[in-house]
TORMARGU-986397 format. One record per residue (C-alpha): x, y, z; residue number from 1. Coordinates in nm, 2 decimals. Example, Ala and Ser with C-alpha at 12.3 -4.5 7.8 and 13.67 -1.06 7.14 Angstrom:
REM TORMARGU-986397
1.23,-0.45,0.78,1
1.37,-0.11,0.71,2
END
This chain:
REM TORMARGU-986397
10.75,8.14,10.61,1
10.88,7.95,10.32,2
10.92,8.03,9.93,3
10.60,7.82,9.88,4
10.35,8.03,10.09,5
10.53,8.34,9.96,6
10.41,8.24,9.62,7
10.09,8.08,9.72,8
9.99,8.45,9.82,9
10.14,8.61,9.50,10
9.92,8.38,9.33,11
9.63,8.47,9.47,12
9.72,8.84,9.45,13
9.81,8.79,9.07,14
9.42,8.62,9.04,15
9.27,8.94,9.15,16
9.24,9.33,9.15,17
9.43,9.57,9.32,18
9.24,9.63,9.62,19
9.40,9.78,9.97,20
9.40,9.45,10.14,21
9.56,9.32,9.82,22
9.84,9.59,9.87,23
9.86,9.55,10.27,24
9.94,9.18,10.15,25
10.19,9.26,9.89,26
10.37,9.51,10.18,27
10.36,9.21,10.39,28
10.55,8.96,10.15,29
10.81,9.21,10.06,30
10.84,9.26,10.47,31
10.85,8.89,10.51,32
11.12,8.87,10.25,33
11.33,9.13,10.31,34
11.36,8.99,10.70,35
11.48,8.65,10.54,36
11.72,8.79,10.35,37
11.88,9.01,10.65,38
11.82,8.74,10.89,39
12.21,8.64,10.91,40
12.33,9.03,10.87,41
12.42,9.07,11.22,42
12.31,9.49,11.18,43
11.99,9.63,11.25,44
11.81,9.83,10.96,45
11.60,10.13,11.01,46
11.34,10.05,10.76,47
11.18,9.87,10.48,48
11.42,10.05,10.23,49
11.71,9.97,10.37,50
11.67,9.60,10.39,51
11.55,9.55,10.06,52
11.85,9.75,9.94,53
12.07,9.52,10.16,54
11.89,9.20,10.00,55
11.90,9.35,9.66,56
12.27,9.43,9.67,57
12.38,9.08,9.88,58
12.22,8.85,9.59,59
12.33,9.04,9.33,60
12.00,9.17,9.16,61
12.06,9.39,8.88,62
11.94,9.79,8.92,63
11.68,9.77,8.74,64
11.55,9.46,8.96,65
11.60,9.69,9.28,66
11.42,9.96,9.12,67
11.11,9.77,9.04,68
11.16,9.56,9.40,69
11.16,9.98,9.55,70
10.89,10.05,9.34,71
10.67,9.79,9.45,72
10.74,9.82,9.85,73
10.65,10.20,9.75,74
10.31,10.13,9.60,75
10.24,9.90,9.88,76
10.36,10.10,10.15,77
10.20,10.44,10.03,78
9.86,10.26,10.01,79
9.88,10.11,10.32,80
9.95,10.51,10.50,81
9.68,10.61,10.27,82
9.45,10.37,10.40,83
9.49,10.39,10.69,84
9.53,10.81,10.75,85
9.24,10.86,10.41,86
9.05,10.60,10.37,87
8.83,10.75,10.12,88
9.14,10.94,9.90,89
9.33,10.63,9.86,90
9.48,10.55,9.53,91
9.52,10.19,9.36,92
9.79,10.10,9.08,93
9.67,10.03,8.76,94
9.59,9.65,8.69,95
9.91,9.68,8.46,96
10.10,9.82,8.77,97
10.01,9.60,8.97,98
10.16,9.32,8.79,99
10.47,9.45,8.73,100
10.48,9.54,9.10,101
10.38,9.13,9.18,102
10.68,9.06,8.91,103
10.94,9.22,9.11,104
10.80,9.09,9.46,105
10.84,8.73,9.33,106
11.20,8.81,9.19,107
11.29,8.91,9.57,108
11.15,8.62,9.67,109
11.32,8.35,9.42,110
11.67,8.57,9.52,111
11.62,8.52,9.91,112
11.50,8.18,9.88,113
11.66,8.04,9.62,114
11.40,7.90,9.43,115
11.26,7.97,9.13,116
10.90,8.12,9.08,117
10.65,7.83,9.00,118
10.51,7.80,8.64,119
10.17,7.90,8.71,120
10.26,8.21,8.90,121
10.48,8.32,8.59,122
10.20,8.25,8.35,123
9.96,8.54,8.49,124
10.25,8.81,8.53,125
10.44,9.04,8.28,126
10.72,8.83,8.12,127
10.95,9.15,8.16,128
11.00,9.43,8.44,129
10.79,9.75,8.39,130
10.98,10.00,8.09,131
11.17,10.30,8.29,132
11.15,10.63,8.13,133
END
């Protein structure tokens, strides 16, 4: 996969509602990512978490950045469990959560790729990263 399909399918994902196929989607972007990004690391990684703290910290992305990136494979990855263990008790993010959580994905992306995220993806997503406590 290239940076192009990677925001093709943010873009679609920004034009609609969190939904659990939405989120299994979102997961799978950050997967795809991450696995870019660690391709020339000649270690293995035991998980998600790991490899998108690798990425995070070989581009240089700020903490905050990493936080929302963590965030995001969170929200994607607990719905995806819930899904699939409860289907009927999952929960969605909030339409506002959701965008932030698309926002970080496609700052992992334009790090890994080295591209930057096209205009009309930008247009439908928060300008800034979700405020921290």
């Amino acid at each position: 996969m290239n940076a192009k399909e990677l925001y093709d399918i943010c873009l679609t994902l920004a034009q609609a509602e969190p939904t659990d196929d939405a989120l299994r989607q979102l997961h799978e972007v950050i997967k795809l990512s991450a696995a870019e990004g660690c391709r020339t690391q000649g270690g293995t990684f035991g998980n998600l978490f790991s490899q998108v703290d690798f990425v995070c910290k070989k581009y240089g992305l700020k903490p905050s950045q990493k936080q929302a990136i963590q965030t995001a494979r969170r929200h994607s990855s607990l719905n995806t469990l819930h899904s699939s263990l409860f289907t009927l008790h999952s929960s969605l993010p909030t339409l506002q959560d959701w965008l932030y959580d698309l926002r970080a994905v496609t700052m992992l992306i334009s790090a890994v790729f080295q591209d930057d995220v096209p205009g009309n993806l930008l247009s439908l997503l928060p300008v800034n990263l979700a405020p921290t406590p």
